[in-house]
DRENDO-1510 file (C-alpha; in Angstrom, 1 decimal, always signed):
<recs>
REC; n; res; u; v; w
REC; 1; UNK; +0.0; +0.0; +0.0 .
REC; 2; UNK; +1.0; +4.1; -0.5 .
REC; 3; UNK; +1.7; +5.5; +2.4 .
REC; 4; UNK; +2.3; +8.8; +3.9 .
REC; 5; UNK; +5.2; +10.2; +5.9 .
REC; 6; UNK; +7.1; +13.1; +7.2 .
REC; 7; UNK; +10.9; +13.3; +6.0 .
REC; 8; UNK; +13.5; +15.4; +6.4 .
REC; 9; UNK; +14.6; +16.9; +3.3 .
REC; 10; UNK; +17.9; +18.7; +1.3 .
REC; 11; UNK; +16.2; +21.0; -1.0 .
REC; 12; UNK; +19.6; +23.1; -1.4 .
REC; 13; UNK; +23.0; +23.1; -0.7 .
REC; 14; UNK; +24.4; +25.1; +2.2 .
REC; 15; UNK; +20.5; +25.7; +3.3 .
REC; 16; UNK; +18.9; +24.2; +6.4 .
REC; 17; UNK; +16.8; +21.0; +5.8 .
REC; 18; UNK; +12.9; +20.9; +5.6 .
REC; 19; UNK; +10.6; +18.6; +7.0 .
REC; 20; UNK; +8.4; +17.4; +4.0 .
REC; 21; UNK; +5.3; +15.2; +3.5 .
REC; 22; UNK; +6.0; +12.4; +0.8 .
REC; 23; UNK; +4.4; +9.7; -0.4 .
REC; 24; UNK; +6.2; +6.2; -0.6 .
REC; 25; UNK; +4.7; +4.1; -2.7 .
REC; 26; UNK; +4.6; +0.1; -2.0 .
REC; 27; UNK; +7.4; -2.8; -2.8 .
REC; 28; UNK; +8.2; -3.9; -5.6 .
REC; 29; UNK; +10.2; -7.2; -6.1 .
REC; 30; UNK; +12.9; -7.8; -3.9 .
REC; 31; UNK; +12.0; -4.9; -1.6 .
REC; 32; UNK; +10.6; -4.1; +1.4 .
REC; 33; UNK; +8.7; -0.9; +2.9 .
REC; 34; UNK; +10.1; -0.6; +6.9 .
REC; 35; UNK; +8.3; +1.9; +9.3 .
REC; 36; UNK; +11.8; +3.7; +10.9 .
REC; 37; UNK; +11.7; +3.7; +14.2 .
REC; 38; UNK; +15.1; +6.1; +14.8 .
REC; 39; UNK; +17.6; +7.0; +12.3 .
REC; 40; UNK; +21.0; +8.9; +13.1 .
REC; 41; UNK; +22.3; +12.2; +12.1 .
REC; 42; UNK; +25.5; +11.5; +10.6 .
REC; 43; UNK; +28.5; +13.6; +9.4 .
REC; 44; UNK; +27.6; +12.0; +5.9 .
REC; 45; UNK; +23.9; +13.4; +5.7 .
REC; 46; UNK; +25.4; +17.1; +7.0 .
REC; 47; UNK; +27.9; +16.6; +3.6 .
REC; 48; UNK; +25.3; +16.2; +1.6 .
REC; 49; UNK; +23.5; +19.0; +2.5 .
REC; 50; UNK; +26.9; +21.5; +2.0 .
REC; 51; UNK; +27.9; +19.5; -1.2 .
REC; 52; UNK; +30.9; +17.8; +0.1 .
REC; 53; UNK; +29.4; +14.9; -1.0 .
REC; 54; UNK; +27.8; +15.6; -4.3 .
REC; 55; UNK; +24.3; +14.5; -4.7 .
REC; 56; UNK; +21.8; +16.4; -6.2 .
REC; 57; UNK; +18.9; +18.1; -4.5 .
REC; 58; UNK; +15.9; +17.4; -3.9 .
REC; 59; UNK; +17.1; +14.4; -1.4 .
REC; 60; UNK; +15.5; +12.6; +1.3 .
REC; 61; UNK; +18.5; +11.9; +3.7 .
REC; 62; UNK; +19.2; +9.2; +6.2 .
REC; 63; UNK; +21.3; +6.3; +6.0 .
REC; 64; UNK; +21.5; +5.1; +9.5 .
REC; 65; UNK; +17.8; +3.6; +11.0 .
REC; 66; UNK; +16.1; +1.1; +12.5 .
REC; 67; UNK; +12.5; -0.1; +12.0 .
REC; 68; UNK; +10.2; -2.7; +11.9 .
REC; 69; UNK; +9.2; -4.4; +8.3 .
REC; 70; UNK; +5.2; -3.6; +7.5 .
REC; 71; UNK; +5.4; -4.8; +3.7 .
REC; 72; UNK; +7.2; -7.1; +1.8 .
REC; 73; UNK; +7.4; -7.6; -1.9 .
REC; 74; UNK; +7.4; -10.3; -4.2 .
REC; 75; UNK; +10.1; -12.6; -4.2 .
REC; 76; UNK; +11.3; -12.0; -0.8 .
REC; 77; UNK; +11.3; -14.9; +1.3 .
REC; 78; UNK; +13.8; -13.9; +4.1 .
REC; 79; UNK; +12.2; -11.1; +5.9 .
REC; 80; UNK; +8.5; -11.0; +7.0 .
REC; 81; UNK; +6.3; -8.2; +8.7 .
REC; 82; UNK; +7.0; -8.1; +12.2 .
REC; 83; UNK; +10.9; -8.5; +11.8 .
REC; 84; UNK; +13.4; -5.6; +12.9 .
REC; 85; UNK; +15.9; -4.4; +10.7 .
REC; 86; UNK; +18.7; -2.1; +10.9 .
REC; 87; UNK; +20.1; -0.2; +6.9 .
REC; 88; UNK; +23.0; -0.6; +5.3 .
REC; 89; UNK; +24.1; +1.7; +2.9 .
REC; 90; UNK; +25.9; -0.8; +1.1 .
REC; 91; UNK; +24.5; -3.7; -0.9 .
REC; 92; UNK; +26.1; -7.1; -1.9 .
REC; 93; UNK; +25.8; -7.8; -6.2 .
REC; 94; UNK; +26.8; -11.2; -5.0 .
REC; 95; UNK; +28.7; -11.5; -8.4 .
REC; 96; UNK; +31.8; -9.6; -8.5 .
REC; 97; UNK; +34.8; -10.6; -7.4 .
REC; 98; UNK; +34.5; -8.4; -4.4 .
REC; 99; UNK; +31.5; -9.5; -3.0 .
REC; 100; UNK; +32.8; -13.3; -3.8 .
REC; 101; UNK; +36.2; -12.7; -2.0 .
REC; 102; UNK; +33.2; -11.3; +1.0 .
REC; 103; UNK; +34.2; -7.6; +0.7 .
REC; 104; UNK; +31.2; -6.1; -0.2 .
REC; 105; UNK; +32.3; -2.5; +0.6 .
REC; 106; UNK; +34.4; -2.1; -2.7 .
REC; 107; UNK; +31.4; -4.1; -4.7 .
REC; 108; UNK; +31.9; -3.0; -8.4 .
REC; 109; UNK; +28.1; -2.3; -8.2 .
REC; 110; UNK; +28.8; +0.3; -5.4 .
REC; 111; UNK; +28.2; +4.0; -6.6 .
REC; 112; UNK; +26.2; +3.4; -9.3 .
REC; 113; UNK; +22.7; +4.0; -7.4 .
REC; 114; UNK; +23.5; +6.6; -4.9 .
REC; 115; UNK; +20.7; +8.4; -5.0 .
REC; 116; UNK; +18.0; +5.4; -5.8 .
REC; 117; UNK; +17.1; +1.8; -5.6 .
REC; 118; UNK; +19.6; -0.3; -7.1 .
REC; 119; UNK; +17.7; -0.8; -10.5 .
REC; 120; UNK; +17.7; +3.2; -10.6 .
REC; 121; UNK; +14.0; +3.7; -10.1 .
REC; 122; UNK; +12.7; +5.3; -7.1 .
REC; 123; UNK; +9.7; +4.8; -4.5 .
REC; 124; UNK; +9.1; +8.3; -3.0 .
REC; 125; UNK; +7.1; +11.6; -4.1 .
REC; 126; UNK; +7.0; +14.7; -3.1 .
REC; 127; UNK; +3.6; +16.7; -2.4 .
REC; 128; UNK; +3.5; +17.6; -6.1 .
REC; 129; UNK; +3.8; +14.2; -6.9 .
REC; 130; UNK; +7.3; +14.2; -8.2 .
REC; 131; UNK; +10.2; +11.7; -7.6 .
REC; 132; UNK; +11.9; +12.8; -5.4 .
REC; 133; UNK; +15.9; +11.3; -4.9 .
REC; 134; UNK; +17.0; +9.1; -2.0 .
REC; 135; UNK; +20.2; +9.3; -0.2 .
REC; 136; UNK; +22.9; +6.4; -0.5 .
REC; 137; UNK; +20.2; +4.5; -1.8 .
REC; 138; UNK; +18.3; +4.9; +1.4 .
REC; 139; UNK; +16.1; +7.6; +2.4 .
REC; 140; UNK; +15.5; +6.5; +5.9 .
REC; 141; UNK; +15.4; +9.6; +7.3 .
REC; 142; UNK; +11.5; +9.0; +7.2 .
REC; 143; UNK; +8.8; +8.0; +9.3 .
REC; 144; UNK; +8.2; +4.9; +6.1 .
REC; 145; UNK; +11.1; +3.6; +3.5 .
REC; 146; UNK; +10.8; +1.3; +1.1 .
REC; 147; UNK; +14.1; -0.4; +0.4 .
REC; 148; UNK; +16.0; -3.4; -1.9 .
REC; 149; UNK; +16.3; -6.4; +0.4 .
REC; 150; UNK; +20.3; -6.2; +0.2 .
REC; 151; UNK; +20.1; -3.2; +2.2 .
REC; 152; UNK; +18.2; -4.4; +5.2 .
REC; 153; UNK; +19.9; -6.6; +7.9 .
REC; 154; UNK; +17.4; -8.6; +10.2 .
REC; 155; UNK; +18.2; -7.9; +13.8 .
REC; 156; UNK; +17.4; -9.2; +17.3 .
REC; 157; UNK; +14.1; -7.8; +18.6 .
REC; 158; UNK; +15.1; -7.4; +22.1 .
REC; 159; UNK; +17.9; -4.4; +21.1 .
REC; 160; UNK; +16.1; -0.9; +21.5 .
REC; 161; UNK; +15.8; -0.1; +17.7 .
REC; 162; UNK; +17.5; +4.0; +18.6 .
REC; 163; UNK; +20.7; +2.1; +19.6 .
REC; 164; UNK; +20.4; -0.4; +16.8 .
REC; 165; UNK; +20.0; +2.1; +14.1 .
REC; 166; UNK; +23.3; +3.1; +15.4 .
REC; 167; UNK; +25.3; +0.1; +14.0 .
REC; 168; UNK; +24.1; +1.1; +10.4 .
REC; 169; UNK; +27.2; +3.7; +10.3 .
REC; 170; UNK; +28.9; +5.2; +13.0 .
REC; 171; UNK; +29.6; +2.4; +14.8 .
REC; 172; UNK; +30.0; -0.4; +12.3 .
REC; 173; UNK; +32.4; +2.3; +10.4 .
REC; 174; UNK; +34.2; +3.1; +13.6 .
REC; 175; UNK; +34.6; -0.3; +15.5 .
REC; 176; UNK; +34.8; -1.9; +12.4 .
REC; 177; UNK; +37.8; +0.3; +11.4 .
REC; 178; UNK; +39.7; -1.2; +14.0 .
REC; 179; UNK; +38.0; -4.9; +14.0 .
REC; 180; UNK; +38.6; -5.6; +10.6 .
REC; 181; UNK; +40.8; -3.1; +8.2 .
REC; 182; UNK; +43.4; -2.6; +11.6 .
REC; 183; UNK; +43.3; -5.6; +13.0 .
REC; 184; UNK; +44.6; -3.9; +16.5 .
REC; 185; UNK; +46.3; -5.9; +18.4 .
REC; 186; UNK; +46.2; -6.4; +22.7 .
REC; 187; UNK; +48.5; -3.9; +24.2 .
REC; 188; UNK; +49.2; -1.9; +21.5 .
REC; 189; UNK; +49.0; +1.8; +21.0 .
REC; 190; UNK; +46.3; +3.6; +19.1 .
REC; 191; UNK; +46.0; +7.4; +18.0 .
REC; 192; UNK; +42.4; +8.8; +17.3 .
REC; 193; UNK; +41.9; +11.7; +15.3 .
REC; 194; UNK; +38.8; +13.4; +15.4 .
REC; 195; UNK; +36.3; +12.2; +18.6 .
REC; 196; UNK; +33.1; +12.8; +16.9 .
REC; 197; UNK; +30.8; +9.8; +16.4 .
REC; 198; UNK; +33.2; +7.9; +14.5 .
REC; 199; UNK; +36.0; +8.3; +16.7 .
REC; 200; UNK; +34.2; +7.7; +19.9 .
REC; 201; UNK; +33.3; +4.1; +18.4 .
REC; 202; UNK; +37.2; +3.7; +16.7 .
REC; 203; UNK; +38.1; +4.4; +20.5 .
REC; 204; UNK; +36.1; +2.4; +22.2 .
REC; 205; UNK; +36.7; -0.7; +19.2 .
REC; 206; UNK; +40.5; -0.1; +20.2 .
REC; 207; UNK; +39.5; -0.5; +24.1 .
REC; 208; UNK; +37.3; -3.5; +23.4 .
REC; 209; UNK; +40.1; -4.9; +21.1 .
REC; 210; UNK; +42.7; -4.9; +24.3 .
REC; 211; UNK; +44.9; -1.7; +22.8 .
REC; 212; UNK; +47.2; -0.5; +25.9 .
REC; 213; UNK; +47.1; +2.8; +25.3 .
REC; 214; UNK; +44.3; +4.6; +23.3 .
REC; 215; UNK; +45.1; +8.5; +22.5 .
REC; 216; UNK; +42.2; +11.0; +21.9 .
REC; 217; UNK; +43.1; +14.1; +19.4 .
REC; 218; UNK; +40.7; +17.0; +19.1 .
REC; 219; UNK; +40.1; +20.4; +19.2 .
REC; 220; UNK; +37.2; +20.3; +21.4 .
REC; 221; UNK; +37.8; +20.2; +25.0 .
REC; 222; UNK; +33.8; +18.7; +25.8 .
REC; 223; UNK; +34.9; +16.0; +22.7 .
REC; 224; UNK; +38.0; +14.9; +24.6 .
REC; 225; UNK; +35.9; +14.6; +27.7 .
REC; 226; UNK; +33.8; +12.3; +25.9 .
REC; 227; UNK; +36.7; +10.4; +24.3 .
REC; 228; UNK; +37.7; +9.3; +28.6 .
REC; 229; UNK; +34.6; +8.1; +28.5 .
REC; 230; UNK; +34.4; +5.4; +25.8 .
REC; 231; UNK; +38.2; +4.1; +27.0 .
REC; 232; UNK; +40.9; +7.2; +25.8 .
REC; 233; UNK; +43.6; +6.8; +28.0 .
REC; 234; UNK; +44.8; +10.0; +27.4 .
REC; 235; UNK; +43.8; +12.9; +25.2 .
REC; 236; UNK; +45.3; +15.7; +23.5 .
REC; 237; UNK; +43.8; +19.2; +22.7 .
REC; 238; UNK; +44.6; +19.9; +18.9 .
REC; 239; UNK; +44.8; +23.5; +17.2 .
REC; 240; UNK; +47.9; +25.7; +16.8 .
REC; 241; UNK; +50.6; +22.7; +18.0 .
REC; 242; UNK; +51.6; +19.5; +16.1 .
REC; 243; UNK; +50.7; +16.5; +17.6 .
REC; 244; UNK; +53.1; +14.4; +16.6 .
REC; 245; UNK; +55.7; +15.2; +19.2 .
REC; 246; UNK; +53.2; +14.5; +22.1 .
REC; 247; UNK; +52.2; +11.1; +20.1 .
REC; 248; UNK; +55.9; +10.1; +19.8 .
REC; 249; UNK; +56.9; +11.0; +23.5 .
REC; 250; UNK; +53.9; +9.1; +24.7 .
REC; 251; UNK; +54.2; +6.4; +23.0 .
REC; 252; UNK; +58.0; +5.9; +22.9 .
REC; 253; UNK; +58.5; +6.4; +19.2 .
REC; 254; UNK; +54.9; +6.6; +17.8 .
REC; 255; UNK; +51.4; +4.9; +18.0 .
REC; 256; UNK; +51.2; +1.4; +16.4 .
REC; 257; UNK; +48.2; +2.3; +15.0 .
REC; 258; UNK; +46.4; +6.0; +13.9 .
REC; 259; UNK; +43.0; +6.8; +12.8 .
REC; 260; UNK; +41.8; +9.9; +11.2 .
REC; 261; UNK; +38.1; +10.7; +11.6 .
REC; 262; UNK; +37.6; +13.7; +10.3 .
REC; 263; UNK; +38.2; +13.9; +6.7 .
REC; 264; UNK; +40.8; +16.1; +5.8 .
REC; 265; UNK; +43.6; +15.9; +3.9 .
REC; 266; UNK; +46.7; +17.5; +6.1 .
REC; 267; UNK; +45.2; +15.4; +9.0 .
REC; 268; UNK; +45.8; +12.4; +7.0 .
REC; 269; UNK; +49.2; +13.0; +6.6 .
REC; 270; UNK; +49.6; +14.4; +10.0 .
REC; 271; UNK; +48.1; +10.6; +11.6 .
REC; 272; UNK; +50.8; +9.3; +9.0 .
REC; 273; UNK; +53.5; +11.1; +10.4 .
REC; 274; UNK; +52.8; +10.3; +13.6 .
REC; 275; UNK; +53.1; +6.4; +14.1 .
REC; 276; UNK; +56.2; +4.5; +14.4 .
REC; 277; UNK; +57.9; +2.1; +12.5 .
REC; 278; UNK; +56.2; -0.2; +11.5 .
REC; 279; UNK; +53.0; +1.6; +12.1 .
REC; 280; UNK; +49.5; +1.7; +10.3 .
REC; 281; UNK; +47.8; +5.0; +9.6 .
REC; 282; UNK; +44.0; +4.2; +8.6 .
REC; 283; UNK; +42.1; +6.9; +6.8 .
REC; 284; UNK; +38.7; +7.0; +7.8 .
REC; 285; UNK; +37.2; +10.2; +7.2 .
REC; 286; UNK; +35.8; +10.8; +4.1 .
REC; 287; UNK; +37.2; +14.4; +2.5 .
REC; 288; UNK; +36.2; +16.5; +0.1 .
REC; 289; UNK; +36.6; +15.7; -3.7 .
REC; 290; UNK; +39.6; +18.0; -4.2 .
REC; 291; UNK; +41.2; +17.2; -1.4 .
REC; 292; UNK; +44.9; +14.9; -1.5 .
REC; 293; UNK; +47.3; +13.8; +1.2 .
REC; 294; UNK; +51.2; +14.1; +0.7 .
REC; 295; UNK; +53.5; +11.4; +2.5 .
REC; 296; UNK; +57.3; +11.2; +2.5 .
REC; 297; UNK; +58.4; +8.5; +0.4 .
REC; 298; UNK; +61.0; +7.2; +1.9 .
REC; 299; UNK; +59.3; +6.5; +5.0 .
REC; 300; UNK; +57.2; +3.7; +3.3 .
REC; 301; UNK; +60.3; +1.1; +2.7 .
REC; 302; UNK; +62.5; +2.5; +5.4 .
REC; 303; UNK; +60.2; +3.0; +8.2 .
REC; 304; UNK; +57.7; -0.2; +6.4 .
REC; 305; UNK; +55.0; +2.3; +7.5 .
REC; 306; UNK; +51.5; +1.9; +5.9 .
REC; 307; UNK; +49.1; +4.8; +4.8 .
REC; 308; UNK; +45.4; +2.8; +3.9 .
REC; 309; UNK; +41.5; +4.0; +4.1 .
REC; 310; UNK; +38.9; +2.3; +5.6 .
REC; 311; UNK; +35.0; +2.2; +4.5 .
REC; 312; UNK; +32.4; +1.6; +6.7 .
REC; 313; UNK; +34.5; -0.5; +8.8 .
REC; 314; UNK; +35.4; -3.2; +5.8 .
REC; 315; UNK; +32.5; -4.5; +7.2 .
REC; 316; UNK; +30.0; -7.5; +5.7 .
REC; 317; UNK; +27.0; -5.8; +7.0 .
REC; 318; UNK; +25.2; -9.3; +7.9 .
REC; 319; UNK; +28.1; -10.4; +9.8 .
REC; 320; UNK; +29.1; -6.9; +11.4 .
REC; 321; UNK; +25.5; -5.8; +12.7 .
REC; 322; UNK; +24.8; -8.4; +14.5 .
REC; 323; UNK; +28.2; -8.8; +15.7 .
REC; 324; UNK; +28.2; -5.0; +17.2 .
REC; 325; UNK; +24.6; -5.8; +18.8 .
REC; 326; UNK; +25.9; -8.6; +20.4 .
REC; 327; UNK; +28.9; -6.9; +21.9 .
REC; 328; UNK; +26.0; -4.0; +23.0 .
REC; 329; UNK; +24.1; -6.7; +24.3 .
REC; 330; UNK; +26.7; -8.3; +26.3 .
REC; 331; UNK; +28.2; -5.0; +28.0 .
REC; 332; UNK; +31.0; -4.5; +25.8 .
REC; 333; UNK; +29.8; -2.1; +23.0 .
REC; 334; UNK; +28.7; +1.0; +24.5 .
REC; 335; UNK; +24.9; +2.6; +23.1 .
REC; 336; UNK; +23.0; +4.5; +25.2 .
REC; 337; UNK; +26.0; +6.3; +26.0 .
REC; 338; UNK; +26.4; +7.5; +22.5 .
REC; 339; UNK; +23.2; +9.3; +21.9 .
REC; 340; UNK; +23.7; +12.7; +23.1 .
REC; 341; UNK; +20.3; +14.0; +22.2 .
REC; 342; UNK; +17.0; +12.9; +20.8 .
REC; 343; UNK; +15.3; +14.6; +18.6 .
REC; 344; UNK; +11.6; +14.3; +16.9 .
REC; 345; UNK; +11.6; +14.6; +13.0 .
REC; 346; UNK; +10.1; +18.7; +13.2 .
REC; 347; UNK; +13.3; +19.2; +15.3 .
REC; 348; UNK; +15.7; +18.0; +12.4 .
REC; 349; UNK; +17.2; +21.6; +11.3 .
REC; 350; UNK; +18.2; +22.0; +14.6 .
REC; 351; UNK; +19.5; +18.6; +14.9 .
REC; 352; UNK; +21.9; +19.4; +12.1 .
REC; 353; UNK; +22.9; +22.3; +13.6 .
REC; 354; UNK; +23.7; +20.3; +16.5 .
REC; 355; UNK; +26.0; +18.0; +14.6 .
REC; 356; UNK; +27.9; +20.7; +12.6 .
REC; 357; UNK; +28.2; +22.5; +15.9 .
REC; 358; UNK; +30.3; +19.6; +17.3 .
REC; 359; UNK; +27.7; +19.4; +20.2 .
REC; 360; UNK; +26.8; +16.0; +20.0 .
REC; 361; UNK; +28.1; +12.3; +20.3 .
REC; 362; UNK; +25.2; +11.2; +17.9 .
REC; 363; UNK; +21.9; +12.6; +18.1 .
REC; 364; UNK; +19.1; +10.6; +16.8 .
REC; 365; UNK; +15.9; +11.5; +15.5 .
REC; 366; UNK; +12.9; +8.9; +16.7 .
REC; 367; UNK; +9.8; +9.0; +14.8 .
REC; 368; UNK; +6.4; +8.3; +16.8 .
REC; 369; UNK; +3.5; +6.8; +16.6 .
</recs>
């Protein structure tokens, strides 16, 4: 069936989103319409709005949620209405040799439907009755989505669906960083740059993961305060200074391991310079188009230091999700703790504002009703 819904809406770049009725019209085969219970307001959805990421307006946004399924369309066998399900942003062709060799983050398929359903088609209308474009192929920024099965992940009822809709980005791209593209090892020594959502869950993955010592860069004193509390050992305000001199003297030589989580370019090279021998720098943050990074050469066979990026975590979203829940679950993963504010969908402008203020942890907006 059509439904109605509230969504929160980029109608131009560098203006403050709208909260707009649309339809969303029904599934089609191989998809699913999801009532959203929560969805995030992530770094990505603010870059969108500002152009940093360059989609074109009119865009629903929302990539990180958590609902319940009320529809499901033809062909789809393994969700049902009832289930809970956390987006991905990602989806899984299941025939190139990316998604074979389970790496589904560089699928060869990726990037080519950013703004629709996979097959390029779309499911929501504005109140004039015009398509109206989706963000990563999602939308969920909505009190109803319809979505293509290979972006939904079926979840455990019992986890409160705000803190699930949390492991659709932040933390799957954080924890996941370290999990899987790091590997970080017990008792090393990790470097976080950035402690916004991201790098509050590449901390706390590096405290879970049994690193030693676990480093918080920012230039936000209330961010570092945050950062203690999600397992930084010891933190760092950033600004006029280079960090790399504190980093080596606290670490004896250099961080094993350095995450940037902001998305800039001279910060890249900055957590490059700063691990030791041997080290791994892992990029992240996503930048802007025109941004590069410059790295001394002779540091990568002399020093065998490593310069690499990370997206979404390298997760496998059906594997991951879960994974994160259960750690959340179990007392490991901290949740609750990472939503700083709720919001309801008419609050969403100041919501973003929130975010690009550096005010929040994560706020989330929960939809009613």
């Amino acid at each position: 069936m059509t439904r109605k819904a509230k969504a929160v809406v980029c109608r131009e770049l560098n203006k403050p989103v709208v909260v707009e009725e649309i339809t969303v019209e029904p599934p089609r085969r191989g998809e699913v319409t999801v009532k959203i219970a929560a969805c995030g307001v992530c770094h990505s959805d603010l870059s969108a709005t500002n152009g940093t990421i360059p989609l074109p307006p009119p865009l629903i946004l929302g990539h990180e949620a958590a609902g319940e399924v009320v529809e499901v369309g033809e062909g789809v066998a393994s969700l049902k209405a009832g289930d809970h399900v956390v987006s991905s942003f990602i989806y899984m062709c299941g025939a190139c040799r990316f998604c074979a060799a389970g790496r589904p983050v560089l699928c060869l398929e990726q990037g080519k439907a950013l703004t629709t359903l996979p097959d390029g088609t779309l499911r929501t209308r504005d109140e004039k009755g015009a398509y109206i474009n989706i963000f990563s192929g999602c939308g969920v920024m909505a009190e109803y989505a319809t979505l293509h099965i290979d972006n939904l992940v079926k979840i455990d009822p019992q986890v409160p669906l705000d803190r699930a809709a949390l492991v659709g980005c932040a933390v799957t791209t954080g924890v996941g960083a370290v999990f899987n593209t790091a590997k970080v090892k017990p008792g090393s020594s990790v470097a976080v740059f950035g402690c916004g959502g991201v790098g509050l869950n590449v901390i706390q993955g590096a405290r879970i993961a049994g690193a030693g010592r676990i480093i918080a860069i920012d230039t936000i004193q209330a961010k570092l305060d945050m950062a203690k509390q999600f397992g930084a050992t010891d933190v760092l305000l950033g600004g006029k200074d280079d960090p790399v001199k504190a980093l080596k003297k606290l670490t004896g030589g250099g961080p094993d391991y350095a995450f940037e989580c902001v998305g800039n370019g001279e910060l890249a090279a900055t957590a490059y310079r700063s691990i030791g021998r041997g080290g791994l720098a892992v990029v992240v943050g996503v930048a802007k188009p025109g941004d590069s990074t410059a790295v001394r050469t002779m540091t990568l066979p002399f020093e065998e230091k490593t310069l690499t990026g990370s997206y979404f975590g390298s997760c496998v979203p059906r594997i991951d999700f879960p994974r994160m829940l259960a750690l959340y679950m179990g007392g490991q993963l901290k949740l609750d703790e990472l939503i700083t504010r709720r919001y309801r969908v008419e609050e969403a402008a100041a919501a973003f504002a929130d975010l690009e203020s550096g005010r929040n942890a994560r706020g989330v907006i929960v939809f009613q009703g």
